[in-house]
C-alpha positions in Angstrom: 145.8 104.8 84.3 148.0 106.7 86.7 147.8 110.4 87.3 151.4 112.2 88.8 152.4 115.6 88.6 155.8 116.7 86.9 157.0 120.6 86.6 153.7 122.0 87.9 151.3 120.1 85.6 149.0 116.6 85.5 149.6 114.0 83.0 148.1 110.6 82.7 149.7 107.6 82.5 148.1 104.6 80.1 150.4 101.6 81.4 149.9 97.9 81.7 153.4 97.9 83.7 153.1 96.7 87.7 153.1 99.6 90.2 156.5 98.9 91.7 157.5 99.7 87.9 155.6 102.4 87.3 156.6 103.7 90.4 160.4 103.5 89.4 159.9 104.8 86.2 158.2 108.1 87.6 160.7 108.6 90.1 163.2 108.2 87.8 162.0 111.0 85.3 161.2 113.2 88.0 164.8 112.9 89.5 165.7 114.1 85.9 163.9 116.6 85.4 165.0 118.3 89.0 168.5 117.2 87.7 168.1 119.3 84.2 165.8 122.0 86.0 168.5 122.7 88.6 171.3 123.0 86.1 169.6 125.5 84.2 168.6 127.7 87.1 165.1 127.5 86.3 165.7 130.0 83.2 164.4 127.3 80.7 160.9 126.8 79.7 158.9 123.4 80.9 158.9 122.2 77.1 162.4 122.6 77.3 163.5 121.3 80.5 161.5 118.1 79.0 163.4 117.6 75.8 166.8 118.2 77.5 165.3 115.4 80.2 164.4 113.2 77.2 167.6 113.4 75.5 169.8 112.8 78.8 167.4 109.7 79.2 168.0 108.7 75.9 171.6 108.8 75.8 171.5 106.7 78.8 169.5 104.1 77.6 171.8 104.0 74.0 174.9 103.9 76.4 173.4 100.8 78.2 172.2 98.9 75.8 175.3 99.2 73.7 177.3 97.9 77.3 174.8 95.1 77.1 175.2 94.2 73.8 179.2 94.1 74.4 178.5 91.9 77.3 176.2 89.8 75.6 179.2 89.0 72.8 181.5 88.5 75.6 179.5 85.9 77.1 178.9 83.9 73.6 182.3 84.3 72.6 183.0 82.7 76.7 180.4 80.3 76.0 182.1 78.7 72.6 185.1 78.4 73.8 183.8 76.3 76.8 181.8 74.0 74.4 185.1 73.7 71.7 187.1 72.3 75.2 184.3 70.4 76.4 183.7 68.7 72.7 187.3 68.4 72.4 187.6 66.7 75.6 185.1 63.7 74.9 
């Protein structure tokens, strides 16, 4: 378990993850939160601040893993097309 502090308040953290990636993780949602926290001038509640964090994460993660998944096609499609002219070379 790790124990870190986020808007004022103690949460624990169950996690089987290494430290250097619990570490990043942490950091990362704290930098969001600041992010979200600053744009709203501090005029939103915690609960809220953590939903809009949660969403901005979010959208990031569905933006990257749709790039990846584009890549990934990219790469098969590259990879059949280097098979067909090695097999059509022997």
């Amino acid at each position: 378990m790790v124990s870190f502090k986020v808007l004022g308040q103690e949460y624990p953290l169950y996690t089987d993850a290494p430290e250097k990636d619990v570490q990043e993780i942490l950091s990362l949602v704290k930098t969001q939160l600041e992010n979200v926290g600053q744009a709203s001038q501090h005029v939103l509640p915690a609960n809220k601040i953590g939903i809009l964090t949660s969403l901005n994460i979010a959208s990031k993660y569905v933006k990257m893993k749709r790039e990846y998944e584009e890549y990934k096609q990219r790469v098969e499609e590259q990879i059949a097309l280097l098979s067909d002219k090695i097999e059509n070379n022997f």
